[in-house]
Legacy VTK file of the C-alpha trace (Angstrom):
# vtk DataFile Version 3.0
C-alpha trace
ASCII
DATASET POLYDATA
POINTS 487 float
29.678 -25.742 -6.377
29.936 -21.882 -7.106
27.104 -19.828 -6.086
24.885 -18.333 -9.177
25.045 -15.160 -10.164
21.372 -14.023 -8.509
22.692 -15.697 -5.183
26.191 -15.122 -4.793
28.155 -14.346 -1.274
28.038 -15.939 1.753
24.758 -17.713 3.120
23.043 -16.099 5.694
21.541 -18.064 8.757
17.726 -18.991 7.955
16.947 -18.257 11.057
18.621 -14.807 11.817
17.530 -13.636 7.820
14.023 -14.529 8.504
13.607 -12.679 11.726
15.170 -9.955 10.227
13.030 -9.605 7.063
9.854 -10.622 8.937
10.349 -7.923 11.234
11.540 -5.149 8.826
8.055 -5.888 7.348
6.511 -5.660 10.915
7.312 -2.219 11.116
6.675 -1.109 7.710
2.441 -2.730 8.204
2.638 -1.406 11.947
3.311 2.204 10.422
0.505 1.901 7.803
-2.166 1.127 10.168
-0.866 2.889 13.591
-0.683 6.586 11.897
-4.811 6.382 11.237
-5.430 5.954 14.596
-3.306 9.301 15.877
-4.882 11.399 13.015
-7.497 13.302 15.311
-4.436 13.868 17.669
-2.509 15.108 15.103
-5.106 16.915 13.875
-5.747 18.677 17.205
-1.697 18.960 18.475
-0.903 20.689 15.172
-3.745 22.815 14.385
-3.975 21.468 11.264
-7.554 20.844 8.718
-8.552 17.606 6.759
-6.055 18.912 3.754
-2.792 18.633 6.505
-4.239 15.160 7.616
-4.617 14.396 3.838
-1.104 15.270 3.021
0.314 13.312 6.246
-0.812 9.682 4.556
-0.769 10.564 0.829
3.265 12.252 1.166
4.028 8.517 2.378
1.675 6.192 0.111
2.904 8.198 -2.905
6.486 7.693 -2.638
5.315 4.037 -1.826
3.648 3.682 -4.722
6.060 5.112 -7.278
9.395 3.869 -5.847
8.316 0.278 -5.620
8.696 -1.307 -8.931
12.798 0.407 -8.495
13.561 -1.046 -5.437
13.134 -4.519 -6.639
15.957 -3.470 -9.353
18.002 -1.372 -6.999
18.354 -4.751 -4.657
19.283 -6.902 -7.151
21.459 -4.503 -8.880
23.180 -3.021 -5.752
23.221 -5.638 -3.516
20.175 -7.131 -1.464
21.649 -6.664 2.062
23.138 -3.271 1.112
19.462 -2.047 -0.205
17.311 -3.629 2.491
19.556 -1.914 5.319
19.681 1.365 3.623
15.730 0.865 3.368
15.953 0.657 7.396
18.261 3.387 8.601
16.003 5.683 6.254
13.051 4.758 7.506
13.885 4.714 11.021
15.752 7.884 10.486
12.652 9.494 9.039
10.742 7.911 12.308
12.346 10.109 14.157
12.166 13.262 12.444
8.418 12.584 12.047
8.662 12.354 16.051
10.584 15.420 16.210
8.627 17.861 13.954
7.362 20.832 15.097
5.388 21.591 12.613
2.945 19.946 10.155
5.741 20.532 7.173
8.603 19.090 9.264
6.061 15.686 9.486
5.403 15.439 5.902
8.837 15.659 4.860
9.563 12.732 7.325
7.246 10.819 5.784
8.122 11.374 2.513
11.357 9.764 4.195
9.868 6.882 5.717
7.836 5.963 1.712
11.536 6.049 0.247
12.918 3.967 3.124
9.737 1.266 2.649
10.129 1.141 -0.873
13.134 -0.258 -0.599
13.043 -2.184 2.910
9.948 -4.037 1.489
10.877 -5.767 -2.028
14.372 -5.968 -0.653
13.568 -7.783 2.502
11.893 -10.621 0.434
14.565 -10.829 -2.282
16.826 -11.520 0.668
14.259 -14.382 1.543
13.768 -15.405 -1.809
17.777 -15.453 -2.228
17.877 -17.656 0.333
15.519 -20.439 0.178
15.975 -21.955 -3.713
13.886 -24.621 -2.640
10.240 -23.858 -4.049
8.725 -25.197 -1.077
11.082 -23.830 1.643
10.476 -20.495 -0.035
7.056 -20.291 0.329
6.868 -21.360 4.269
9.208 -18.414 4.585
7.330 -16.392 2.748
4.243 -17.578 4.504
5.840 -16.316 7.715
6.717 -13.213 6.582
3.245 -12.608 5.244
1.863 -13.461 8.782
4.278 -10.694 10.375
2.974 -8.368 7.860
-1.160 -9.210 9.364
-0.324 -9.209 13.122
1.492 -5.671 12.094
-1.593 -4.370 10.276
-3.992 -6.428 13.273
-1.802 -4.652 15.722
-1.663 -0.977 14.319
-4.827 0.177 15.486
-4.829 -0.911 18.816
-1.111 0.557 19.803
-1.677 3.272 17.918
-4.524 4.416 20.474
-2.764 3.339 23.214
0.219 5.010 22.746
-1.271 8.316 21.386
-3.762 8.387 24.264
-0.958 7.647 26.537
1.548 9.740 25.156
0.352 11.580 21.847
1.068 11.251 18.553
4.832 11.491 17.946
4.639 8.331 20.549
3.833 6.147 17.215
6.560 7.158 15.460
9.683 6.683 18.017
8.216 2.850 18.197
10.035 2.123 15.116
13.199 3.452 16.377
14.243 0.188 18.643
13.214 -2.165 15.961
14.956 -0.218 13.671
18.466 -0.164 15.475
18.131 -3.976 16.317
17.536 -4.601 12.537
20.683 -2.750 11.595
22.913 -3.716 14.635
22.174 -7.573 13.942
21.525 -7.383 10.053
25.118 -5.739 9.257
26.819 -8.780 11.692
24.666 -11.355 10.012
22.660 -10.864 6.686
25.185 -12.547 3.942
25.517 -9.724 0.450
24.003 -11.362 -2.522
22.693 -9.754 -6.069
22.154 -10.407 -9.857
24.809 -8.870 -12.116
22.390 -9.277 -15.169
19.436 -7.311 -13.669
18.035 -4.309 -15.454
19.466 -0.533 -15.789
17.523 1.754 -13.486
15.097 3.737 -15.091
15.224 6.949 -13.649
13.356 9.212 -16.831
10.478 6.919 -15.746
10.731 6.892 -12.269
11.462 11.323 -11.637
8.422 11.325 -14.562
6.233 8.732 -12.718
6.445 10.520 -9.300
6.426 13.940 -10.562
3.125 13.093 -12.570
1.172 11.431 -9.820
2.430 13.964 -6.662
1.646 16.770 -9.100
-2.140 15.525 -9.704
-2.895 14.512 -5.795
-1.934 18.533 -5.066
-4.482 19.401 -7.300
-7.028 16.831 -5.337
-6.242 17.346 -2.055
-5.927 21.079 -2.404
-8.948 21.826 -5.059
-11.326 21.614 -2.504
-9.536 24.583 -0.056
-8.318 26.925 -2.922
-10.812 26.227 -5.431
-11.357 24.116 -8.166
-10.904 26.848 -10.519
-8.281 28.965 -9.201
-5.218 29.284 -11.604
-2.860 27.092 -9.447
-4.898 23.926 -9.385
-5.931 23.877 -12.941
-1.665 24.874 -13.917
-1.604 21.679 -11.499
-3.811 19.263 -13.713
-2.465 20.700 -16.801
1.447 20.286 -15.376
-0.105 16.425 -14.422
-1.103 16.006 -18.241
2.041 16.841 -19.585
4.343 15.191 -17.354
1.953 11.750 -17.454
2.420 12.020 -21.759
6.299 12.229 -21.150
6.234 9.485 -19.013
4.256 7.196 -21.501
6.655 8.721 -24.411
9.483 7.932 -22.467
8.461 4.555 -21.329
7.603 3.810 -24.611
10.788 4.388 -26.399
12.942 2.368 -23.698
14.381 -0.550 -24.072
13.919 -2.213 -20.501
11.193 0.040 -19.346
9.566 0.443 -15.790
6.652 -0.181 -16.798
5.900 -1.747 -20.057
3.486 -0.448 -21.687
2.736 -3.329 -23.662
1.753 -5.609 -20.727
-1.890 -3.337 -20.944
-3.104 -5.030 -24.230
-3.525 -7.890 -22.416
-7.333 -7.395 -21.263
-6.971 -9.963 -18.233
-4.019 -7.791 -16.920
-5.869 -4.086 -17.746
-8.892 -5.652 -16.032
-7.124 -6.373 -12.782
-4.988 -3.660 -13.072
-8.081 -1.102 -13.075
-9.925 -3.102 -10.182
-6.528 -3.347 -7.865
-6.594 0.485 -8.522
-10.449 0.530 -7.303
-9.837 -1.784 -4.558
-6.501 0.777 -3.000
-9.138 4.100 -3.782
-11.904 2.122 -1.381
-10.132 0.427 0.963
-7.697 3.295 1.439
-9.810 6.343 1.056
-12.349 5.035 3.659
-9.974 3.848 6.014
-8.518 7.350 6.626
-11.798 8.389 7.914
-12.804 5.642 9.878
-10.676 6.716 13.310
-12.042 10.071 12.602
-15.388 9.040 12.481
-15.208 7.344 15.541
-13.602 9.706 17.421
-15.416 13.355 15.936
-19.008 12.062 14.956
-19.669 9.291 17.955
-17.479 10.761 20.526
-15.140 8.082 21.316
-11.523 8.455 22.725
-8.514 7.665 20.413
-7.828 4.467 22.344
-11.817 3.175 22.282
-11.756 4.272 18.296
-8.344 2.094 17.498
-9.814 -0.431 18.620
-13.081 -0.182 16.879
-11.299 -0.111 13.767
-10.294 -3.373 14.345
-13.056 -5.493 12.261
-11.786 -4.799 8.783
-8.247 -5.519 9.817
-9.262 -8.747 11.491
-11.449 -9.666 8.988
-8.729 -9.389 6.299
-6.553 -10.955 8.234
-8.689 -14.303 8.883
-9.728 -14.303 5.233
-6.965 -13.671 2.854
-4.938 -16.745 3.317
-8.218 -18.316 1.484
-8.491 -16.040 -1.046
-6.252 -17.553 -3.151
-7.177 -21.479 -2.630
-11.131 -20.188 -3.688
-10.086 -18.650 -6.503
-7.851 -21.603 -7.490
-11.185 -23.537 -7.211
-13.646 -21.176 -8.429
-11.847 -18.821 -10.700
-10.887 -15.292 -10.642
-13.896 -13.411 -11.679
-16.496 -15.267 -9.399
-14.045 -15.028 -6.033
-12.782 -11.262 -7.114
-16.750 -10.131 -8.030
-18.071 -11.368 -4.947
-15.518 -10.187 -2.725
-16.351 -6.662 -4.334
-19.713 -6.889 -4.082
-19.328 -7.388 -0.295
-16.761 -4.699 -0.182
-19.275 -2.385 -2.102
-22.144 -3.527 0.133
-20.150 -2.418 3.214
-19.308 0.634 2.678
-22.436 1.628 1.590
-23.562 0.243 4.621
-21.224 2.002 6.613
-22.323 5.543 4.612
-25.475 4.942 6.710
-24.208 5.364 9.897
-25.031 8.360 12.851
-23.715 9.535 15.824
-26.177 7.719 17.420
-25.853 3.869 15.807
-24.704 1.869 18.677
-21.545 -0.162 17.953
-23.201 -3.165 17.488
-24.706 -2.234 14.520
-21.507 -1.158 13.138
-18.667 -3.568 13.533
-20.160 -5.776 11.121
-20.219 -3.594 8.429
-16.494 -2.953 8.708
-15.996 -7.068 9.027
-17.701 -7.482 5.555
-16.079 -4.533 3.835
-12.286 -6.139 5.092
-13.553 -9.509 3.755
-14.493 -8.014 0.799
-11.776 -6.303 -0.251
-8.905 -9.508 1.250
-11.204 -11.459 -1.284
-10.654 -9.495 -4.327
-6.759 -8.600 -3.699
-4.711 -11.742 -4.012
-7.064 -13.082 -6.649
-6.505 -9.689 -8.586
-2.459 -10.203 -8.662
-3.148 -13.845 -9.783
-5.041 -12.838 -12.264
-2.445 -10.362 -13.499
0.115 -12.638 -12.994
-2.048 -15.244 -15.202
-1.781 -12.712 -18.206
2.292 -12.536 -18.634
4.532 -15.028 -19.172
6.159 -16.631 -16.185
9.120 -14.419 -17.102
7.059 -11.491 -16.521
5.341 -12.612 -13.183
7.163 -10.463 -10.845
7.191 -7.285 -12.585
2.871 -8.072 -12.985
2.782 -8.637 -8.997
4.960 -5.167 -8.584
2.396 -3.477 -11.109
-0.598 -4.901 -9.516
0.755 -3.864 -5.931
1.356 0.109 -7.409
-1.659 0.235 -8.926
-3.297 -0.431 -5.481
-1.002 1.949 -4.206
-1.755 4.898 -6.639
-5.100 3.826 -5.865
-4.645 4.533 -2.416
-3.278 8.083 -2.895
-5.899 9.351 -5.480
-8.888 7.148 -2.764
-7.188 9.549 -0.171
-7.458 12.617 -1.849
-10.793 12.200 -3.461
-12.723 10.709 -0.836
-11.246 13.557 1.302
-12.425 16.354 -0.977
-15.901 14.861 -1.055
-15.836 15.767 2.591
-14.552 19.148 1.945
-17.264 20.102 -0.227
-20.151 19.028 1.288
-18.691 20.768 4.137
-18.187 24.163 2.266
-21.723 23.757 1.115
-22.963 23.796 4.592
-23.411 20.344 5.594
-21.740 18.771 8.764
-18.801 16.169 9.168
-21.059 13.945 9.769
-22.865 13.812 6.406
-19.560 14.933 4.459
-18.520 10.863 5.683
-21.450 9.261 4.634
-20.950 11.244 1.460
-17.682 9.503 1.076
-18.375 6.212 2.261
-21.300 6.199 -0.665
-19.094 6.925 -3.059
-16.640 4.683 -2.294
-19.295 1.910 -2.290
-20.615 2.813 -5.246
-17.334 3.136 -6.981
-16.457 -0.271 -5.496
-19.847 -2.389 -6.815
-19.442 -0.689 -10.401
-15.958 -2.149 -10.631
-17.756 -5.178 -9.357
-20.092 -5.656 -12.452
-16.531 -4.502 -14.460
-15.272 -7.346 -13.476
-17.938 -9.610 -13.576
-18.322 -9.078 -17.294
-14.626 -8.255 -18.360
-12.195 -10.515 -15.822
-11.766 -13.339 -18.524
-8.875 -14.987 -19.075
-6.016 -14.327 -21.273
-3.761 -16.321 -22.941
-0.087 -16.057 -21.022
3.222 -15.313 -23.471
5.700 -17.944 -23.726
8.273 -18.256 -20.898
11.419 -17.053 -21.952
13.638 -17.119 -19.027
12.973 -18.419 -15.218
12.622 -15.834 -13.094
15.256 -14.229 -10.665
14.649 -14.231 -6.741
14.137 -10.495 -6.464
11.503 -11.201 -9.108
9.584 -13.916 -6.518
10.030 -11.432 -3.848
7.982 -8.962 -5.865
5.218 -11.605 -6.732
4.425 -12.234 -2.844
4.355 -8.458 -2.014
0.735 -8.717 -2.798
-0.257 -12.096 -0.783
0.383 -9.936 2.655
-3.018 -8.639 4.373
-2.025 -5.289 3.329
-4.522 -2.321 3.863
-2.284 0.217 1.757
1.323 -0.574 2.172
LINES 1 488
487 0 1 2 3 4 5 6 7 8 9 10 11 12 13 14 15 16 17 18 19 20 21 22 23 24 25 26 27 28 29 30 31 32 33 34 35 36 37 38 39 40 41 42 43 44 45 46 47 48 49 50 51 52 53 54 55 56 57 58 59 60 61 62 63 64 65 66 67 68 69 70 71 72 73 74 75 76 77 78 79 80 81 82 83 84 85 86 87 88 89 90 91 92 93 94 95 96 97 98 99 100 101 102 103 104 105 106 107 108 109 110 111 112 113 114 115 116 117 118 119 120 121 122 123 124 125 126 127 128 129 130 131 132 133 134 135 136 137 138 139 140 141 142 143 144 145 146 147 148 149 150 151 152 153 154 155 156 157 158 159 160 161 162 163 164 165 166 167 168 169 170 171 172 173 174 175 176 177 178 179 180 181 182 183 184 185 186 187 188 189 190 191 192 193 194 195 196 197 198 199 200 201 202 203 204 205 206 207 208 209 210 211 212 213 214 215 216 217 218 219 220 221 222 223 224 225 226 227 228 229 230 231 232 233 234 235 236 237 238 239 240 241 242 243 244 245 246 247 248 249 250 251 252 253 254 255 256 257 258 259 260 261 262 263 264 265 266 267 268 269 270 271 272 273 274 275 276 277 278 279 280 281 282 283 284 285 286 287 288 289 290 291 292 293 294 295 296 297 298 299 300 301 302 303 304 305 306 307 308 309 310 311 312 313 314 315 316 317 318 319 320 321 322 323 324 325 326 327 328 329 330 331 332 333 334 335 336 337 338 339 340 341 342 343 344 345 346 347 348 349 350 351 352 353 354 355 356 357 358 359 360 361 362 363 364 365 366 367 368 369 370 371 372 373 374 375 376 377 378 379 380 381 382 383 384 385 386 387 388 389 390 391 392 393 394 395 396 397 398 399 400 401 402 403 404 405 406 407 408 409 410 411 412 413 414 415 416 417 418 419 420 421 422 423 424 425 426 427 428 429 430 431 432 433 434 435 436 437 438 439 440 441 442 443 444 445 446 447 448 449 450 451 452 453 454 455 456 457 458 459 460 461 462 463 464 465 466 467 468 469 470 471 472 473 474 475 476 477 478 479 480 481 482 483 484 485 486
């Protein structure tokens, strides 16, 4: 029997293609989580502010963000294999350089390197899975497995990334990538089998240049506001440029015929609901995690080693409880499982803005464990729910949505959150009280959205299925049922 047109080319070894994606994904969650703990390091090796530190996780999380939804299409279109390998020599490429920089502009242009290379290593890797297991059930016990990489990745970030920066400093967490990297090349060009789908979708590249033109322009006006001045004539040009180039890309998007994001998908309420929460949930969860290391390490003294592994609650926490997430809002619904879980979220961060330099430890770890359950109970329902308002058709362009709204989240959480700090230190106060500034507001933000949702997440009433949907498309949909803290 010929192979179909989404699946065609030689079959790869289930064994060999699931080690491979699992562990592309590995290093992709490992990177997310190890960089927060060598931010003081950084900050101290190259004499750089909060702004620099800023710019080190937003350059990445950006290009993240607004390259995703493409790289989906580019696999299918280009070939799966092809894309997913490409995704790994850049990003291990880019590992490097960020290991090799001398200078705090030579490290943000290797991480804009490394978002490029994990937007495409990451959809790719699980249209490759999704190529090869048809079987509905086979499918998802891959996918299950490759969503368990992706937690002990984000578990295990923390933790090596103090031990290696204490042990070696900073570029140390970087050049870890580099022998996974070559071992996923060496053995996925011998073994991965090609496949792709003739029939997907023309690359929209007006929308994509607009998309990540719009959103890098308005997070230099954020992160930089606060140091040159909310006023001053290049920040407002910035917000103004950011206005104009966000209309073109809803003109543009508008008028195409197989848009990259249609715009239509937003009259749904159930999918504008989620949409705006997953956004609130990647500010939060994001924003406050870039301080927490920092906190640890500047306000209570602790080495980079004792403060990875401090950090290690939330990602534990939303490790142990997202695989549930899903079955309780299967039983209870979407608004009850996603409006508690940001309650709790809410709760602890707000819990966490009340913390000193002198609160012992064990009246902080649990405050971290409920804000991680929290926030793994509101993200998997969220991209159900989203995935609830389109037709089945539709499903994995809603998960792709649902995961870049988190993203762009993540970016604006970083940047916001961050100039809080920045003013309440320009106004005199300390560090100290610049976090719990942050932290507040990121609570507050978080149990607003909560009541949002509590009145608003209703359910919608799904188009008709038109077409099933392709593997890349599946891939997409279980991007978001990873423990993810802003992939």
């Amino acid at each position: 029997m010929a192979a179909s047109p989404a699946t065609a080319g030689s079959r790869s070894n289930p064994a060999v293609l699931l080690t491979v994606t699992c562990l592309g994904q590995f290093m992709v969650l490992l990177d997310n989580t190890i960089v927060g703990a060598a931010l003081p390091d950084m900050q101290h090796r190259l004499h750089t502010e909060l702004t620099g530190l800023q710019w080190i996780v937003d350059a990445y999380v950006l290009l993240v963000a607004m390259l995703l939804l493409s790289g989906g299409v580019f696999a299918d279109r280009f070939g799966r294999k092809r894309v997913y390998l490409t995704g790994v020599a850049v990003f291990t490429a880019a590992s490097l350089l960020c290991a090799l920089a001398p200078s705090l502009g030579w490290l943000i242009v290797g991480r804009v390197l490394q978002g490029v290379g994990a937007a495409a290593l990451s959809p790719a890797s699980l249209a490759l899975l999704a190529a090869a297991y048809p079987v509905p059930q086979e499918r998802m016990k891959a996918i299950g497995m490759w969503a368990g990489f992706s937690g002990i990745g984000l578990a295990a970030g923390p933790v090596a990334g103090g031990v290696l920066t204490e042990a070696f400093g900073w570029p140390a967490i970087f050049l870890v990538n580099l022998p996974i990297g070559v071992v996923l090349l060496l053995v996925g060009v011998r073994h991965l089998a090609e496949s792709r789908n003739p029939h997907a979708p023309a690359i929209d590249v007006p929308g994509t240049v607009l998309s990540v033109l719009a959103v890098g322009v308005l997070t230099y006006g954020l992160i930089e506001g606060a140091a040159r001045g909310w006023t001053s004539p290049v920040i407002l040009g910035s917000f103004a440029a950011a206005a104009v180039l966000l209309a073109a890309f809803i003109a543009v998007e508008a008028r195409r015929s197989a848009p990259m994001l249609p715009l239509g998908l937003f009259r749904r309420r159930l999918f504008t609901v989620s949409n705006t929460a997953m956004t609130v949930v990647g500010f939060a969860l994001m924003g406050s995690s870039f301080f927490f290391s920092q906190f640890f390490v500047y306000v209570q003294g602790s080495s980079i080693l004792r403060a990875g592994l401090q950090t290690l609650p939330l990602s534990l926490a939303m490790v142990v409880v997202s695989p549930y997430a899903g079955r309780l809002a299967a039983r209870y619904g979407f608004r009850i499982v996603v409006t508690v879980g940001l309650a709790l979220a809410g709760l602890g961060l707000l819990a966490l803005g009340t913390v000193h330099a002198d609160t012992g430890y064990g009246n902080v770890w649990w405050r971290l464990g409920i804000a991680g359950a929290g926030f793994a109970l509101a993200m998997s329902p969220l991209t159900g729910a989203a995935i609830q308002a389109v037709s089945p058709q539709e499903g994995g362009l809603a998960s792709g949505i649902s995961s870049t709204t988190r993203q762009i989240g993540a970016v604006f959480g970083v940047a916001i959150l961050g100039a809080i700090v920045r003013a309440r230190q320009s106004g005199g106060a300390s560090f100290e009280s610049g976090l719990n500034s942050a932290f507040l507001a990121a609570g507050a933000v978080t149990l607003v959205t909560a009541v949002f949702t509590g009145l608003w997440l209703a359910k919608s009433r799904p188009a008709r299925a038109t077409a099933a949907p392709q593997p890349a498309t599946d891939a997409v949909t279980a991007l978001n049922e990873a423990p993810a803290n802003s992939r």
